[in-house]
GUROBA-468756 format. One record per residue (C-alpha): residue in three letters; x, y, z. Coordinates in steps of 0.25 Angstrom, whole numbers, plus 2048, in hexadecimal, padded with zeros to 3 digits. Example, Ala and Ser with C-alpha at 12.3 -4.5 7.8 and 13.67 -1.06 7.14 Angstrom:
! residues 2
   res     X     Y     Z
   ALA   831   7EE   81F
   SER   837   7FC   81D
END
This chain:
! residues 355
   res     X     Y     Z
   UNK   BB9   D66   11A
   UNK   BBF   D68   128
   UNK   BC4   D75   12D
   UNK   BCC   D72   13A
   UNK   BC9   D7F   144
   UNK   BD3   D7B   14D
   UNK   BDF   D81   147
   UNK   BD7   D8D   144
   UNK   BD3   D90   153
   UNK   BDC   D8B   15B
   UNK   BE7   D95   156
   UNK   BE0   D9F   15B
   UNK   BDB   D99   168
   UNK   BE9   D98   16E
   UNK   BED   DA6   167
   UNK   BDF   DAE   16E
   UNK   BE0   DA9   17D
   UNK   BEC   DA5   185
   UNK   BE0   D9C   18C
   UNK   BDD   D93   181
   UNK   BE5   D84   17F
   UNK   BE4   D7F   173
   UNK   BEA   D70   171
   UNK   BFB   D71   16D
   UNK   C00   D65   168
   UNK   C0D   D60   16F
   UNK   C1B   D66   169
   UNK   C23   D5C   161
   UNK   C30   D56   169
   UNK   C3B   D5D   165
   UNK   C45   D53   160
   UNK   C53   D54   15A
   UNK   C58   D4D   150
   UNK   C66   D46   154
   UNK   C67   D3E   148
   UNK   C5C   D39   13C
   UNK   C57   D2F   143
   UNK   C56   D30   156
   UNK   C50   D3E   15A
   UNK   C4D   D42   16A
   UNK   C44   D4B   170
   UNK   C4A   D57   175
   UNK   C45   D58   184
   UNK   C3D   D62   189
   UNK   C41   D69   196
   UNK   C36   D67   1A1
   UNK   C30   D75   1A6
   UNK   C34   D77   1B6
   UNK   C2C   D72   1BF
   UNK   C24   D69   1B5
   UNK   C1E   D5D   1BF
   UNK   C13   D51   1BC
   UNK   C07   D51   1C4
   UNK   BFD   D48   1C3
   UNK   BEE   D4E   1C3
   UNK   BE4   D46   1C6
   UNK   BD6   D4A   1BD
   UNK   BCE   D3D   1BE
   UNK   BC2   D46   1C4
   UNK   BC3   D50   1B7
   UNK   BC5   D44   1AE
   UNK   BBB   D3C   1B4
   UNK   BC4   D30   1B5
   UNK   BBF   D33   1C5
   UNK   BAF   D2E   1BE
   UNK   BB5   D21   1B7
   UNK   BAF   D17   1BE
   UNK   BB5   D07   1C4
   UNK   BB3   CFC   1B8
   UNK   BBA   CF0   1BB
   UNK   BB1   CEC   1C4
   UNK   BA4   CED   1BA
   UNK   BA9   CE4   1AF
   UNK   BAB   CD6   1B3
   UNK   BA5   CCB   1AA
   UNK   B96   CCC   1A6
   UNK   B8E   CC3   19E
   UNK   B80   CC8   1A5
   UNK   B79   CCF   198
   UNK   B73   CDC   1A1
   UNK   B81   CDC   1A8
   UNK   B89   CDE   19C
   UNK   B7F   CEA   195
   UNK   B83   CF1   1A2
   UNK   B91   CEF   1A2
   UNK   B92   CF3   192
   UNK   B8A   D00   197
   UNK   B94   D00   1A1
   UNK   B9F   D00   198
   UNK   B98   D0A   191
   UNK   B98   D15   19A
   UNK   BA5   D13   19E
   UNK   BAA   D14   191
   UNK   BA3   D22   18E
   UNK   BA8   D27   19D
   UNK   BB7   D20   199
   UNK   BB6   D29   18D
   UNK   BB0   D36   194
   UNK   BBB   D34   19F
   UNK   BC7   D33   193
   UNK   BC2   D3F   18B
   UNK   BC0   D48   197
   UNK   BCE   D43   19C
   UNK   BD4   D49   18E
   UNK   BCC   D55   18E
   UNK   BD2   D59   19D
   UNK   BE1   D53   196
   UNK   BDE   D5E   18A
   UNK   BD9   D69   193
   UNK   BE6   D69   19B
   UNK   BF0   D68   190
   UNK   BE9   D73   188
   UNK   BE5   D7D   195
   UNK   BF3   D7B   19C
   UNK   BFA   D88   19F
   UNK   C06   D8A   19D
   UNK   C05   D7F   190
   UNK   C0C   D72   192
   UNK   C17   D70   18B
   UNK   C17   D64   180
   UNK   C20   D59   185
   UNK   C22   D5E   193
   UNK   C13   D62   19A
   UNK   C09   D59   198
   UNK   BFD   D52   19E
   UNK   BF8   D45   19C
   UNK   BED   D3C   1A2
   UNK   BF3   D30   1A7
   UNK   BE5   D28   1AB
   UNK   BD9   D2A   1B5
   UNK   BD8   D39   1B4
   UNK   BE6   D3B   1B8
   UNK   BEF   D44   1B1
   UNK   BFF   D49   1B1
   UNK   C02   D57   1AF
   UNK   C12   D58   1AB
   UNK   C14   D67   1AC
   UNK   C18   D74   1B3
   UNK   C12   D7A   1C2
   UNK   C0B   D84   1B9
   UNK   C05   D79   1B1
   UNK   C01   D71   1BD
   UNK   BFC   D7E   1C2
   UNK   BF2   D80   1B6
   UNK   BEE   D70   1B6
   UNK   BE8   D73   1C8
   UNK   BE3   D7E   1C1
   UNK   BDB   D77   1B6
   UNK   BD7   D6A   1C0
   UNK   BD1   D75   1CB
   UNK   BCA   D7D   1BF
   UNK   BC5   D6E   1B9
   UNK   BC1   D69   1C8
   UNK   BB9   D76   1CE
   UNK   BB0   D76   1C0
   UNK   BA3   D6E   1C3
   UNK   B9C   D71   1B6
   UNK   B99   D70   1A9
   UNK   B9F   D79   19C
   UNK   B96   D80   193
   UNK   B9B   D81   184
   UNK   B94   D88   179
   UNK   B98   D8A   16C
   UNK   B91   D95   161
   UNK   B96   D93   154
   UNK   B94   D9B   148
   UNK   B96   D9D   139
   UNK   B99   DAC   134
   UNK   B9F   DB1   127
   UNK   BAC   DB1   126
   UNK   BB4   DBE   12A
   UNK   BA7   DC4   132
   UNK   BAB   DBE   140
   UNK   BB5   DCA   141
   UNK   BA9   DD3   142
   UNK   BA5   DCD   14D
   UNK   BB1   DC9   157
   UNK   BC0   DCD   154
   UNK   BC4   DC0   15D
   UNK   BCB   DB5   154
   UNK   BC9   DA6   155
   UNK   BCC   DA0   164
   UNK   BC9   DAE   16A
   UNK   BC2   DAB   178
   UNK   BB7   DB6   17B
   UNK   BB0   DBD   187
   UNK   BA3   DBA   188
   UNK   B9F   DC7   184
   UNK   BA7   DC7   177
   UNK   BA3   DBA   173
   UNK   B94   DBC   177
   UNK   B94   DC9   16E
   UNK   B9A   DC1   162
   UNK   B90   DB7   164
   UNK   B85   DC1   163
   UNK   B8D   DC6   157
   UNK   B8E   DBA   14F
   UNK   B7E   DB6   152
   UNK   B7C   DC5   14B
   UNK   B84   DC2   141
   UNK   B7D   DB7   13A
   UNK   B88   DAE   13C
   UNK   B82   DA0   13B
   UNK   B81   D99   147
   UNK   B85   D8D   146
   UNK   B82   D88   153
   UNK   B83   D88   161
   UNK   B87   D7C   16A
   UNK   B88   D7B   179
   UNK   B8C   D70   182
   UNK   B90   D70   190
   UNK   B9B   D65   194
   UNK   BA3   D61   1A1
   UNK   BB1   D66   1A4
   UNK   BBA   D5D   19C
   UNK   BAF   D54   195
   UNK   BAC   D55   187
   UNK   B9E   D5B   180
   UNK   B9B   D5A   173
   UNK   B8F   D5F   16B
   UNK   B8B   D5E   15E
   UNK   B7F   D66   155
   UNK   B80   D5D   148
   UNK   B77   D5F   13C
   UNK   B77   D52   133
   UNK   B75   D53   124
   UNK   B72   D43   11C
   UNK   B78   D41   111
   UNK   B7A   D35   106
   UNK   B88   D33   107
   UNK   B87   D26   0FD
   UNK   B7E   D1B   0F5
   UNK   B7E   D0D   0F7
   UNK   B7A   D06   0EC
   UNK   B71   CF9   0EE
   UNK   B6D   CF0   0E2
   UNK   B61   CE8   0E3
   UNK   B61   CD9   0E1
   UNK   B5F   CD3   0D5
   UNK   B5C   CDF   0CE
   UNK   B64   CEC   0C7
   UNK   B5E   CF6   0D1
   UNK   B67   CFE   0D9
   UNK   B64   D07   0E5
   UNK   B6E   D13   0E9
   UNK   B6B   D14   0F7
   UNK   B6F   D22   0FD
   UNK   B78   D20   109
   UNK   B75   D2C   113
   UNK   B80   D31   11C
   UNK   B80   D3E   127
   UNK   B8A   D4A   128
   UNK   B89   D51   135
   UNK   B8C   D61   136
   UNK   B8A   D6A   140
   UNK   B94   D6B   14E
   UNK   B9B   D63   158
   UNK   BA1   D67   162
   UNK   BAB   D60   16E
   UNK   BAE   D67   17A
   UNK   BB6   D68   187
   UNK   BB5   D72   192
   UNK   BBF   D72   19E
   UNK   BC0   D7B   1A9
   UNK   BCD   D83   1AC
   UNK   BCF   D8B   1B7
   UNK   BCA   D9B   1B7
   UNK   BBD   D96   1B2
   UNK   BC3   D93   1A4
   UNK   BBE   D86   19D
   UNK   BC6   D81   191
   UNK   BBE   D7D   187
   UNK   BC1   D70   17C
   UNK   BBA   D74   16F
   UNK   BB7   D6B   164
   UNK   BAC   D6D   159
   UNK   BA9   D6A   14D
   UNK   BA1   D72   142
   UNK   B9C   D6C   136
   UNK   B95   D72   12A
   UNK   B8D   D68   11F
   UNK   B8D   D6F   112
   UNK   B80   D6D   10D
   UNK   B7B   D69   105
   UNK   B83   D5D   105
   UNK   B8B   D5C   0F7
   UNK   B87   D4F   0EF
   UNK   B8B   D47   0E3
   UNK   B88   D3F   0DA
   UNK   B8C   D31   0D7
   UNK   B88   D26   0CE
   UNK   B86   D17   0D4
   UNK   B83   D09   0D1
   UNK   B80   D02   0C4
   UNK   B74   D0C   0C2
   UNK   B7B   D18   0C3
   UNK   B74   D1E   0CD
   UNK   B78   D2C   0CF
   UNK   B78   D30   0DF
   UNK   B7A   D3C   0E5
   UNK   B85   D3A   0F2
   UNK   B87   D45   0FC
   UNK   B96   D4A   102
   UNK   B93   D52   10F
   UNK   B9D   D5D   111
   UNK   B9E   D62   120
   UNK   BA7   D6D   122
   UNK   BAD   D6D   132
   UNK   BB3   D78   139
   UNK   BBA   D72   147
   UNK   BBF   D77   154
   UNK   BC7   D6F   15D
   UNK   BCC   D79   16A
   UNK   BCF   D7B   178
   UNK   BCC   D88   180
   UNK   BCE   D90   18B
   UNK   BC1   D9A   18F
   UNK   BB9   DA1   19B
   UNK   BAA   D9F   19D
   UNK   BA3   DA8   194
   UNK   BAD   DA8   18A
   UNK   BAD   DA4   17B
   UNK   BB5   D9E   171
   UNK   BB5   DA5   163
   UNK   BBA   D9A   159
   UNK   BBA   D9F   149
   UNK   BBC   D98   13D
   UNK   BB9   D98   12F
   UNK   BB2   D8D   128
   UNK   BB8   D85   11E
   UNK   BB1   D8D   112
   UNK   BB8   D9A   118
   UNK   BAB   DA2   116
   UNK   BA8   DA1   125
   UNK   BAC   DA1   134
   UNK   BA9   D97   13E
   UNK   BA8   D9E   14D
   UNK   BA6   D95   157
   UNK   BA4   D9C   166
   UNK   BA7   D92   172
   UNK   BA3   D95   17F
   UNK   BA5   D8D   18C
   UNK   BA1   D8F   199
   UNK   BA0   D89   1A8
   UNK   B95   D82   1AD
   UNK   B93   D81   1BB
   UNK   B8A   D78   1C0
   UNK   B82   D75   1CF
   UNK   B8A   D6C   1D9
   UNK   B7F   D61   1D8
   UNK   B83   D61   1CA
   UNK   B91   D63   1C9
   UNK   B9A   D59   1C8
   UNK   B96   D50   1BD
   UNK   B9F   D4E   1B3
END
């Protein structure tokens, strides 16, 4: 069973705080129908002032760190030569792809962050190759993109993201916390609530923490695995009637993952790209049995059920903030509360950059 958190939270997140972007898909063109068959678009008047700029970003994206191939690939038959240039080949591969998800991340930050909002079919930005990018919009818009380049080229650090997730019956939170779902909190409020809900023998699920570049992606994951026998194979041995059902074991996974982006905006904000995945094996694992081969030999097969509750998310918060996120699981008899939190790390010059 899926439960899809998004639509639950990310109501609430743009209704709580005039800071927080969450994706908007692009308006529908107007058209109008002359007859059954030929419509047009109805064109959109371009706001005063709008301009194109081209930004470029390959020191953010790391385009700048991508290094000179042509040269390193010419023919090679000598054995030793050719292991070096697969490992080569390798590495480049794995920066190439590091480079283009950094690349989207910065892409996704500025559509999502951008004030004023872009409108659909007018503003836009694109990546048009190497770490440059072309912002069609407003002076106001241009404005809050030198903004969001200084904030994202004075931060020589690293982002500090923990999350503390727990399960608490359901209607009891709001003893605890009047805030709803996508409420950022002070770090007083939300270290009072965490004291609260560790008093209240909430179960703690658990509590990840990862520390990430600006723009590059972390992911962690605390997994439990269960085996189970998912299916038989039956094997007949030669030249006699004997058959052998041979259990064949599979693995479910449970437990959390968790994808994250931090960025850095300017007045110390970080906007923050959450994706996490809970998972809850029922156990124990329901079974049932079957009845194979010419023997008829009953069998017991196992069908995992694994309950996921998701969040997929982008935020705007200060250091020392938190994130309250609720919702209820899919039996409806309790609630899960996650608390995000993400600060700055600065590190030493010597260490610094690095990314």
């Amino acid at each position: 069973m899926h439960l899809a958190l998004a639509a639950l939270i990310l109501s609430p997140l743009a209704a709580q705080d005039s800071e927080v972007r969450v994706p908007v898909p692009a308006d529908d063109p107007v058209v109008v129908a002359e007859d059954p068959v030929l419509v047009r678009e109805v064109p959109r008047p371009i706001a005063e002032g709008t301009r194109i700029v081209r930004y470029e970003l390959a020191h953010l994206t790391g385009h700048d760190g991508l290094e000179p191939w042509d040269d390193r690939f010419d023919e090679i038959q000598d054995p030793v030569a050719v292991q070096e240039a697969l490992d080569l080949l390798d590495r480049f591969e794995d920066r190439r792809i590091a480079v283009q998800e950094t690349t989207e991340s910065l892409m996704s930050s500025v559509r999502d962050m951008m004030v004023p909002r872009m409108e659909a079919g007018i503003q836009r930005v694109e990546h048009v190759g190497d770490g440059a990018f072309v912002l069609v919009g407003t002076p106001a818009q241009h404005a809050w993109m030198d903004q969001f380049i200084a904030a994202a080229d004075g931060f020589d650090g690293l982002i500090d993201i923990e999350a503390q997730i727990f399960v608490l019956e359901r209607g009891k939170l709001a003893a605890y916390t009047p805030d709803r779902s996508g409420t950022v909190l002070e770090s007083a409020i939300a270290t009072q609530l965490l004291m609260d809900l560790k008093g209240s023998g909430a179960d703690a699920v658990v509590s990840p923490r990862l520390m990430t570049w600006p723009f590059q992606k972390a992911e962690l994951s605390v997994i439990s695995q269960q085996a189970y026998v998912s299916d038989y194979e039956l094997k007949v041995i030669p030249e006699t009637d004997h058959e052998i059902a041979d259990p064949i074991i599979d693995v479910v996974n449970s437990g959390l993952t968790m994808t994250i982006r931090g960025v850095p905006l300017a007045d110390d904000r970080l906007s923050v790209h959450a994706n996490l995945e809970y998972s809850v094996l029922e156990r124990p694992i329901p079974s049932t049995e079957i009845t194979i081969g010419a023997g008829h030999h009953k069998v017991l097969i196992q069908t995992p059920k694994v309950t996921r509750i998701k969040l997929d998310g982008v935020f705007a918060m200060k250091g020392g903030e938190s994130l309250l996120l609720v919702t209820a699981d899919p039996t409806g008899s309790n609630d899960v509360i996650v608390m995000l939190k993400a600060d700055r790390m600065e590190l030493p010059e010597d260490l610094a950059p690095g990314r």
